[in-house]
Short mmCIF file of the C-alpha atoms (twelve columns), coordinates in Angstrom:
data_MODEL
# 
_entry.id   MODEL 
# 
loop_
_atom_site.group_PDB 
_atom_site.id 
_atom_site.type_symbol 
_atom_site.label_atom_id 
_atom_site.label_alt_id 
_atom_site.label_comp_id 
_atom_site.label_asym_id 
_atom_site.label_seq_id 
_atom_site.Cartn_x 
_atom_site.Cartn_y 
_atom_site.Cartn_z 
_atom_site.pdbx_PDB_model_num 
ATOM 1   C CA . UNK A 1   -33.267 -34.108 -33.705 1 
ATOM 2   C CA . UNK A 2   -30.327 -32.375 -32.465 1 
ATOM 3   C CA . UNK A 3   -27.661 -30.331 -33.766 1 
ATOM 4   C CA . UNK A 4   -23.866 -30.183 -32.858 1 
ATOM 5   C CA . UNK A 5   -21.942 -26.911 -33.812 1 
ATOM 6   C CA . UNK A 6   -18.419 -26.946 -33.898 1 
ATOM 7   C CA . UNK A 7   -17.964 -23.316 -34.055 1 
ATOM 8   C CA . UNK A 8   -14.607 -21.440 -34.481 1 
ATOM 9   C CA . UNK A 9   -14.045 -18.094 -32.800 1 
ATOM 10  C CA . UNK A 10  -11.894 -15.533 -35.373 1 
ATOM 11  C CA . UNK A 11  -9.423  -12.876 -33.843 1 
ATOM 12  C CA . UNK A 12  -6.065  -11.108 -35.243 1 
ATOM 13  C CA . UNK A 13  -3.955  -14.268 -35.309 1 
ATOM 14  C CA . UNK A 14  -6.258  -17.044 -36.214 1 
ATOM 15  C CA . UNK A 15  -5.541  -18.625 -39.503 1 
ATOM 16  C CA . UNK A 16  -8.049  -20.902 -41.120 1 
ATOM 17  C CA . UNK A 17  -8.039  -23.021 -43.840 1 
ATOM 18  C CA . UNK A 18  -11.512 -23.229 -45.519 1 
ATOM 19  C CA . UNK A 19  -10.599 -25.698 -48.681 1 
ATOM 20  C CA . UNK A 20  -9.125  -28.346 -46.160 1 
ATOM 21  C CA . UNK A 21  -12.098 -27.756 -43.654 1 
ATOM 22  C CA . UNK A 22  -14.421 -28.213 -46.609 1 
ATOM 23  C CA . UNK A 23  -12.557 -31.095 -48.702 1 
ATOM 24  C CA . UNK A 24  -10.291 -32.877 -45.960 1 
ATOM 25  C CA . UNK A 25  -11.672 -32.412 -42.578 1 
ATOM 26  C CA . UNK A 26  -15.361 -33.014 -43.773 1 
ATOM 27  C CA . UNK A 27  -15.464 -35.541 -45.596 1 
ATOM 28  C CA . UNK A 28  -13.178 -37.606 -43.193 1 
ATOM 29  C CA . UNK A 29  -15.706 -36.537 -40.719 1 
ATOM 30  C CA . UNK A 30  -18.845 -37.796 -42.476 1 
ATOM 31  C CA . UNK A 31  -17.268 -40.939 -43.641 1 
ATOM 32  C CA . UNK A 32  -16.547 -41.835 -40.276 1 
ATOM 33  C CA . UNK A 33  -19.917 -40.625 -38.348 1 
ATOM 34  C CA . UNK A 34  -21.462 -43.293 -41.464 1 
ATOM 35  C CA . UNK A 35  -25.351 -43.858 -40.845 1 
ATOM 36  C CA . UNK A 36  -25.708 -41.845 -37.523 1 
ATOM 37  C CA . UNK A 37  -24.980 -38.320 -39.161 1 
ATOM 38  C CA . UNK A 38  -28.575 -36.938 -40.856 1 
ATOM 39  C CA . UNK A 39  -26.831 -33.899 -42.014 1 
ATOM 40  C CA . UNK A 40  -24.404 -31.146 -41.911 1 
ATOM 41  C CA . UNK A 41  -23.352 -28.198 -43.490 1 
ATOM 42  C CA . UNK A 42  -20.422 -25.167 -43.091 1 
ATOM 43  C CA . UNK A 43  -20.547 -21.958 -42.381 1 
ATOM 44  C CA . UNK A 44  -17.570 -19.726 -43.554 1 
ATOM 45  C CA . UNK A 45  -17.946 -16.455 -41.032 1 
ATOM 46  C CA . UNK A 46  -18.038 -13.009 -43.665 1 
ATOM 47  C CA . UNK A 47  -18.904 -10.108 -41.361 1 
ATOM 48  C CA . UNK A 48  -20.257 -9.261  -37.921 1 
ATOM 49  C CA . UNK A 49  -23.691 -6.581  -37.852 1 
ATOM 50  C CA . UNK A 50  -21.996 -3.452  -38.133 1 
ATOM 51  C CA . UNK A 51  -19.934 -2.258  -41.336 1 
ATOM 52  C CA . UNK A 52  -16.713 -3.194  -41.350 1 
ATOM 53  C CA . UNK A 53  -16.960 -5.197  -38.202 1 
ATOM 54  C CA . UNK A 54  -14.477 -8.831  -38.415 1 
ATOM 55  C CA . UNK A 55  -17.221 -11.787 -38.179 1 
ATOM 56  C CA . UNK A 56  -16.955 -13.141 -34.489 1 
ATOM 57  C CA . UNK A 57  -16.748 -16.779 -35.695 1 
ATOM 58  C CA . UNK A 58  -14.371 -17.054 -38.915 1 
ATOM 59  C CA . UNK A 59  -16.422 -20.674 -39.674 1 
ATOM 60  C CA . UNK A 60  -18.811 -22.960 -38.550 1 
ATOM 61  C CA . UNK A 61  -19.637 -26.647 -38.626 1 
ATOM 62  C CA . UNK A 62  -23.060 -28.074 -37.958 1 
ATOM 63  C CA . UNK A 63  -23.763 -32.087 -37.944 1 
ATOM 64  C CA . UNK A 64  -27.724 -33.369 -37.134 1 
ATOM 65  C CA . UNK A 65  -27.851 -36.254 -35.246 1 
ATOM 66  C CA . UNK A 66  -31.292 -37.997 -33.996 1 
ATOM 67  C CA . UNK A 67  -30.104 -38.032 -30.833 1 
ATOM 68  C CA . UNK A 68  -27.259 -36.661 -28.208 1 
ATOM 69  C CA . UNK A 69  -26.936 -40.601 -27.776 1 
ATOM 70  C CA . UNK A 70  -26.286 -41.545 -31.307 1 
ATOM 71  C CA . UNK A 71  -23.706 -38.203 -31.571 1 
ATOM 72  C CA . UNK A 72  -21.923 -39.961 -28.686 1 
ATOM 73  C CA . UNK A 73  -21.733 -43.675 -29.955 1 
ATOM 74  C CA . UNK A 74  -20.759 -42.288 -33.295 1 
ATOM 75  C CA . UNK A 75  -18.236 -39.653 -32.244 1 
ATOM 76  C CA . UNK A 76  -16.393 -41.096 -29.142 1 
ATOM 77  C CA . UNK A 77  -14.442 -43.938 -31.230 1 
ATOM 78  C CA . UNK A 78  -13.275 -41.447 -33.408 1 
ATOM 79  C CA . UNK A 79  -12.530 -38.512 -30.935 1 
ATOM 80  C CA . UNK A 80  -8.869  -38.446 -30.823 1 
ATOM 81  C CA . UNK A 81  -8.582  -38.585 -34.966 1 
ATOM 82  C CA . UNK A 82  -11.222 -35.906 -35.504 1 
ATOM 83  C CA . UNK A 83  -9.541  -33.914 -33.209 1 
ATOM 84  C CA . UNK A 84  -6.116  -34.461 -33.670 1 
ATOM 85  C CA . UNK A 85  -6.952  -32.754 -37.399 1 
ATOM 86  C CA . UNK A 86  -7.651  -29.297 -35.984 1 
ATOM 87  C CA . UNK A 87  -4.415  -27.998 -36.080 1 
ATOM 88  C CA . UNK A 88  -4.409  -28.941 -39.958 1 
ATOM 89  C CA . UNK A 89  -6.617  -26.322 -41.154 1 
ATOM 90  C CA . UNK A 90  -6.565  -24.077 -37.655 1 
ATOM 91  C CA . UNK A 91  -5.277  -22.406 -35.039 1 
ATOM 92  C CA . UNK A 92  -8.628  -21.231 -33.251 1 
ATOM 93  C CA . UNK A 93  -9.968  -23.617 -30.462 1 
ATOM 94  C CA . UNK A 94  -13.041 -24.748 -31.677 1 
ATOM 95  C CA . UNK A 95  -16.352 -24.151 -29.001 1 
ATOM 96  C CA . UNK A 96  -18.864 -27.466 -29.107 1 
ATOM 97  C CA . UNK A 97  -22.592 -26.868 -28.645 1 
ATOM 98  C CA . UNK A 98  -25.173 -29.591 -28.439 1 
ATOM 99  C CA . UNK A 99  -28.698 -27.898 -29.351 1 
ATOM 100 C CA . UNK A 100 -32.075 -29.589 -29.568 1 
ATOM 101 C CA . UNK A 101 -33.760 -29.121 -32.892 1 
ATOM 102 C CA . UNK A 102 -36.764 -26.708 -32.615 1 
ATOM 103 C CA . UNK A 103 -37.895 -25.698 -36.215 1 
# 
């Protein structure tokens, strides 16, 4: 199983939009990854590890796929639409990570 984390860094300008992440940019997501998506949840970034420290990632978005393979064929299609959403709900450039599953 792998995981892909779409994860957004925060900073003094970025603006993010958690209710159209969560019920727009989701769900548009899922419906269109169909079978091949196994999972996902968000993360909405609170705090970093000291008091009053700004969280380094103001949210996070994880999909489980089986396989990098099936991520691809089910993602590339749809590339340009899932992408061309970002600026709806942010200004932060959202980092991609592809992790194998461990535990």
């Amino acid at each position: 199983m792998i995981k892909v984390s779409v994860i957004y860094p925060n900073g003094p300008d970025i603006n993010f939009d958690i209710d159209y992440y969560c019920n727009t940019h989701v769900p548009m997501v899922v419906e269109i990854l169909g079978d091949a998506l196994k999972a996902g949840n968000v993360d909405s970034g609170l705090a970093g590890g000291t008091p009053g420290e700004e969280a380094a990632f103001i949210a996070m978005g994880h999909l489980t796929f089986n396989s990098v393979e099936e991520f691809q064929k089910a993602f590339a299609p749809h590339a340009e639409k899932i992408m061309g959403d970002v600026p709806n709900y942010t200004n932060s450039e959202p980092i991609i990570q592809i992790s194998e599953i461990k535990i």
